[in-house]
C-alpha positions in Angstrom: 39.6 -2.6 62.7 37.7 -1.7 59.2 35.7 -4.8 57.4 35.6 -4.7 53.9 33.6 -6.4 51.3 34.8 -7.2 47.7 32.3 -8.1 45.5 31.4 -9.4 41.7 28.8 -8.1 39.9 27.0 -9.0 36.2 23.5 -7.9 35.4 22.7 -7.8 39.2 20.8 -4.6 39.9 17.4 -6.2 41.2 19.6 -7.5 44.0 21.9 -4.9 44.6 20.7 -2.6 47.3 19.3 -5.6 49.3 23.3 -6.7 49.7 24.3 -3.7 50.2 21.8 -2.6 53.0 22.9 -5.9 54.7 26.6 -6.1 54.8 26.5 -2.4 55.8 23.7 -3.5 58.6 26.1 -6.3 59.9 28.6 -3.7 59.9 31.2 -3.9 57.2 33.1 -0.7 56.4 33.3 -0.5 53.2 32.2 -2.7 49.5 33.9 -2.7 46.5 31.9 -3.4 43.6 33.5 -5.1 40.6 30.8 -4.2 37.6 31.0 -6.0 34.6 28.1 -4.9 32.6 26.8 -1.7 30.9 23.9 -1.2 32.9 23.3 1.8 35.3 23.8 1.3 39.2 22.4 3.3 41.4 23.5 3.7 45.1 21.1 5.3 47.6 22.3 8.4 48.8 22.8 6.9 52.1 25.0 4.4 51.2 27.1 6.2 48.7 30.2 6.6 51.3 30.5 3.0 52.1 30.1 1.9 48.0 32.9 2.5 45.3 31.8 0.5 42.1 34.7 -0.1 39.3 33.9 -0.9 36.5 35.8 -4.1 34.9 35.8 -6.3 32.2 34.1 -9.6 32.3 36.9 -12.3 32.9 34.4 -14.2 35.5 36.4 -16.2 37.9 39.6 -14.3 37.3 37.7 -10.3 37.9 39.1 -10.4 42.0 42.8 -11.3 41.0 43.0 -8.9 38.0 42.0 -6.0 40.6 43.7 -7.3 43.6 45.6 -3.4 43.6 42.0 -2.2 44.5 41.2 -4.7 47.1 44.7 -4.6 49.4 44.3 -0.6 49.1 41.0 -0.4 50.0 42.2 0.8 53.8 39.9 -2.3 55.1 41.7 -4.5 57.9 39.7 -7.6 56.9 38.4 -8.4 53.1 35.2 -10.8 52.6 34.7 -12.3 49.2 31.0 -12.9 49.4 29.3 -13.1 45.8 25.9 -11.1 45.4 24.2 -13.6 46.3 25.4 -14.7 49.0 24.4 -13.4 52.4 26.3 -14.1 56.1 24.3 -14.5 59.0 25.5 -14.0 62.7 25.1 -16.4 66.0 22.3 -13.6 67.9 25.2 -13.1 70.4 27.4 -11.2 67.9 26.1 -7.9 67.1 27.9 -7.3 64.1 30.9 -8.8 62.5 33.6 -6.5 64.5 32.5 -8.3 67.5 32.4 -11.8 66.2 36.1 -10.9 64.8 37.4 -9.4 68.2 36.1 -12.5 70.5 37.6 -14.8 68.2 41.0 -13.0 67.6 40.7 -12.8 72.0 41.1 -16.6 71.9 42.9 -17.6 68.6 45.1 -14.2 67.9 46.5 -16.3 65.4 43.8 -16.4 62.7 44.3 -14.6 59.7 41.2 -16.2 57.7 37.4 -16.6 58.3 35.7 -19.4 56.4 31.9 -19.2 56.0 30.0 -22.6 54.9 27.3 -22.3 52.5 23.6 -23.0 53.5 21.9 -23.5 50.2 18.6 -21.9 49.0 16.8 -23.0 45.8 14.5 -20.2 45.4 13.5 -22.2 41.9 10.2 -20.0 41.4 8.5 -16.9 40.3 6.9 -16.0 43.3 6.9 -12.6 45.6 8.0 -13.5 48.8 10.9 -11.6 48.5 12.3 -10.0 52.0 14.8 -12.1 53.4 12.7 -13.5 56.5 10.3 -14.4 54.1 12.7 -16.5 51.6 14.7 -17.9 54.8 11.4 -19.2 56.3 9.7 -20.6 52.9 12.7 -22.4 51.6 14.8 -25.1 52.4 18.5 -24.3 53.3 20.8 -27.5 51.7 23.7 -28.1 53.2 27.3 -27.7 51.6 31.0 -28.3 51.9 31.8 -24.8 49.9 33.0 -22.4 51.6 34.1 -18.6 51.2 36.4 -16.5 52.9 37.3 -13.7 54.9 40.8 -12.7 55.0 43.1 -10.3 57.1 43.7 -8.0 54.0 47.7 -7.6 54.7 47.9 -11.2 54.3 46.2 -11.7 50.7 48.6 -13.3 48.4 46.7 -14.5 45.1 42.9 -14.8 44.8 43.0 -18.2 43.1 39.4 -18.7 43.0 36.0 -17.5 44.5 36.1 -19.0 46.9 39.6 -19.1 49.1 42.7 -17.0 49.2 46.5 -17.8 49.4 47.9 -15.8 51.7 51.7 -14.4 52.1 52.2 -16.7 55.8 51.2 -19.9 57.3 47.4 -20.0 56.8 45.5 -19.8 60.4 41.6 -19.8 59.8 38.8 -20.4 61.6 35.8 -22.9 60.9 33.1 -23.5 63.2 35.0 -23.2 66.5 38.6 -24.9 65.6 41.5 -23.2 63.7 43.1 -25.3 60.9 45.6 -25.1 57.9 44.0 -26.7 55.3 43.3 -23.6 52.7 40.7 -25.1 50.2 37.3 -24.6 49.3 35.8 -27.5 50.3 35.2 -28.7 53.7 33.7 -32.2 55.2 30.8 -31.2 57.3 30.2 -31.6 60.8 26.9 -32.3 63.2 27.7 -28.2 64.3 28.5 -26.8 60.9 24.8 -24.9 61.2 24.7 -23.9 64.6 28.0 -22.4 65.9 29.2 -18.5 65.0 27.9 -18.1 61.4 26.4 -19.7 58.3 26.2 -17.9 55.1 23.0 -18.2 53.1 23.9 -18.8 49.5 20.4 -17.9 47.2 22.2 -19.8 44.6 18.7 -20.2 42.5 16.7 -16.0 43.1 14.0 -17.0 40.2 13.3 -18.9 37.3 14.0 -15.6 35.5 17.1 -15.5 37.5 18.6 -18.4 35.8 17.6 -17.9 32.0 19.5 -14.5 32.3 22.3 -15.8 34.3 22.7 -18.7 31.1 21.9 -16.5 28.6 24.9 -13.8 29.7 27.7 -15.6 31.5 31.4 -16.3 30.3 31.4 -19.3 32.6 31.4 -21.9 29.4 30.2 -24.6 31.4 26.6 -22.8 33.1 26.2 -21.1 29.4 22.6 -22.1 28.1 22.8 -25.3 25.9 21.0 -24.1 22.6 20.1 -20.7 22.4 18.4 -21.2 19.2 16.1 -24.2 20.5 15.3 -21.8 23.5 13.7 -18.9 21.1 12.2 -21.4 18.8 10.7 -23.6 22.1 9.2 -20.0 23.3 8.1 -18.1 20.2 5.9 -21.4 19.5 4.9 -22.2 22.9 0.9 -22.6 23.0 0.7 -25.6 25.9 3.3 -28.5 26.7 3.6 -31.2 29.5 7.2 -31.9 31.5 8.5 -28.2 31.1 10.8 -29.1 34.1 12.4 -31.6 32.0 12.2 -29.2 29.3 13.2 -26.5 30.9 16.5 -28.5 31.8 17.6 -29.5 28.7 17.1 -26.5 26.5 19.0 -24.0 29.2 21.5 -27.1 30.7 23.6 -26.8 33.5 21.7 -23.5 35.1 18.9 -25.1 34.8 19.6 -28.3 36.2 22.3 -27.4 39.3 19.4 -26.5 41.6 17.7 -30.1 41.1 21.4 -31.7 42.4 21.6 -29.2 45.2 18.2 -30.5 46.4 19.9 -34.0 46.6 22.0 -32.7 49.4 20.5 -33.5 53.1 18.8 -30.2 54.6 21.1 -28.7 57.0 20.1 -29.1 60.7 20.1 -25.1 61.1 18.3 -23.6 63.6 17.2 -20.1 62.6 16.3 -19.0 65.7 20.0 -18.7 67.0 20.4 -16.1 64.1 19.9 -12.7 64.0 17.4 -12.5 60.7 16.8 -8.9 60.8 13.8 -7.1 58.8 15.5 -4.6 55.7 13.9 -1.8 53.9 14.5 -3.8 50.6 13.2 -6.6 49.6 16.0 -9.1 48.2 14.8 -9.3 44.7 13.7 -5.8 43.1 11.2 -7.4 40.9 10.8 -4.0 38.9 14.2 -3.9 38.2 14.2 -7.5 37.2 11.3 -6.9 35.1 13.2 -4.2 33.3 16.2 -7.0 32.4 13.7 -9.4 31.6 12.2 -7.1 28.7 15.5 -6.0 27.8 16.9 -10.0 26.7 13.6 -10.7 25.6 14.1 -7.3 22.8 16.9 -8.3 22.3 16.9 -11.7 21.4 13.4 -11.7 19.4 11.7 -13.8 22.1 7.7 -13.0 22.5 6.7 -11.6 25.8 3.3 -12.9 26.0 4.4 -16.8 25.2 7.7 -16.4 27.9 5.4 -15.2 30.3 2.7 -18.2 29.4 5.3 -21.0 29.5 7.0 -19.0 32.5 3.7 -19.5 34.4 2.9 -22.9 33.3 6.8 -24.1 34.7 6.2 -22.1 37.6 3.3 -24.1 38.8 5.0 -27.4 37.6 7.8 -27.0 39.9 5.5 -26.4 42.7 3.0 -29.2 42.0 5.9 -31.6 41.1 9.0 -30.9 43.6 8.4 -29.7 46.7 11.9 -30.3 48.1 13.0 -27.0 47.5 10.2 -25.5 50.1 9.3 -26.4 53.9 6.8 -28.3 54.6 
């Protein structure tokens, strides 16, 4: 069997070869890269045979189904539809995701999906704790009734959304140790969910940088920042404020403020130390790399560096001071 990733990709180069070194780690085949920007990607030479990036235009949620061609010729036997940041952990007595597949299909031969729940991370910060120990250890993981999938590649149908698949038969798919029918991508939670086979750590906030270029860029109309203009006028004559949490919020909207719902979630019971958490050569943020995107919005929308970075600091330690339910105690 050959495992295949198919992935989304929009102004994420400072978190690229940390996804890539994983997936490849856990022992997925091969990872097709759907880019949507004009930016230059670089694969490390020891990658390059497991990577083919296409380049695509930038119809958000609809960029898997427009290229579904690619993805049921990509010669994998199994397709995951992780987004980038978005990372699947294993139960330590897997070694890789061939054998969690093959003891499965040994009891339920039947399956032709994998679901994956969602354990949340609000990395809602500017700091450099970036290798993926670090970031698993600091922050708190949220639970979540998302899902995504993983999907016996002759059996793809239509990609209707990120996050699940219609497939061409009767949907079999496992979650958490039962196989059910219900094909949808939400799913009640369970006193297990965090402790069985798998659990895929969603880094759905990377840094406060992360989501002003994230609003600033996206076709998604409903996460696109609220008032670009009150956002370059708020920074170019930033000298000192109070509340820039609550600032922050409103000026940037819905980016800005998912994280603070997440948080209302209850923590997930998970106990790392059933997972394999391995140590990468990467870190999971390149913060050069995000430095150089950083600069380039900031040219190109007339923002001033040296206020962004003032008011970036002075929200930085806010958040920290002020909510400390996005870190373990």
């Amino acid at each position: 069997m050959k495992f295949g990733i198919c992935v989304r990709s929009f102004l994420e180069g400072p978190y690229l070869d940390f996804f890539i070194e994983h997936y490849i780690s856990l022992g997925f085949d091969k990872i097709l890269i759907f880019k949507s920007d004009k930016e230059e990607y670089y694969v490390k030479e020891k990658y390059e045979k497991y990577v083919k990036i296409i380049n695509v235009e930038n119809t958000g949620n609809s960029i898997l189904q427009e290229n579904i061609y690619h993805i049921k010729n990509s010669g994998c036997d199994w397709t995951f539809f992780p987004d980038m940041d978005e990372i699947l952990i294993l139960n330590k007595e897997y070694k890789n995701i061939r054998e969690f597949v093959e003891r499965k299909l040994k009891i339920f031969p039947q399956i032709n999906m994998f679901y994956f729940r969602w354990g949340m991370i609000e990395k809602y910060d500017i700091e450099a704790n970036n290798t993926f120990k670090n970031i698993v250890n600091t922050y708190n993981i949220f639970s979540s009734r998302f899902i995504k999938s993983m999907v016996k590649t002759s059996s793809i149908n239509i990609l209707q959304d990120p996050h699940s698949c219609k497939t061409t038969d009767n949907s079999k798919i496992y979650l958490e140790g039962e196989i059910i029918n219900t094909n949808k991508s939400v799913h009640d939670l369970q006193s297990y969910s965090y402790n069985r086979d798998t659990v895929l750590i969603h880094i759905h906030t990377r840094s406060i940088h992360n989501i002003i270029i994230k609003s600033l860029y996206t076709t998604l109309n409903a996460k696109q920042i609220s008032s670009l203009s009150a956002f370059i006028n708020y920074i170019n004559n930033f000298t000192e404020d109070t509340k820039l949490i609550e600032k922050f919020m409103n000026i940037i909207g819905q980016k800005a403020k998912l994280p603070f719902f997440h948080a209302e979630s209850r923590l997930s019971n998970i106990d790392l130390s059933r997972f394999t958490i391995p140590e990468y050569s990467t870190n999971t943020i390149d913060l050069e790399q995000e430095r150089c995107l950083i600069l380039k919005f900031l040219t190109e929308f007339n923002i001033n560096e040296e206020k962004y970075y003032i008011f970036i600091n002075g929200l930085n330690k806010e958040i920290q001071r002020d909510f400390r339910r996005f870190y373990k105690e």
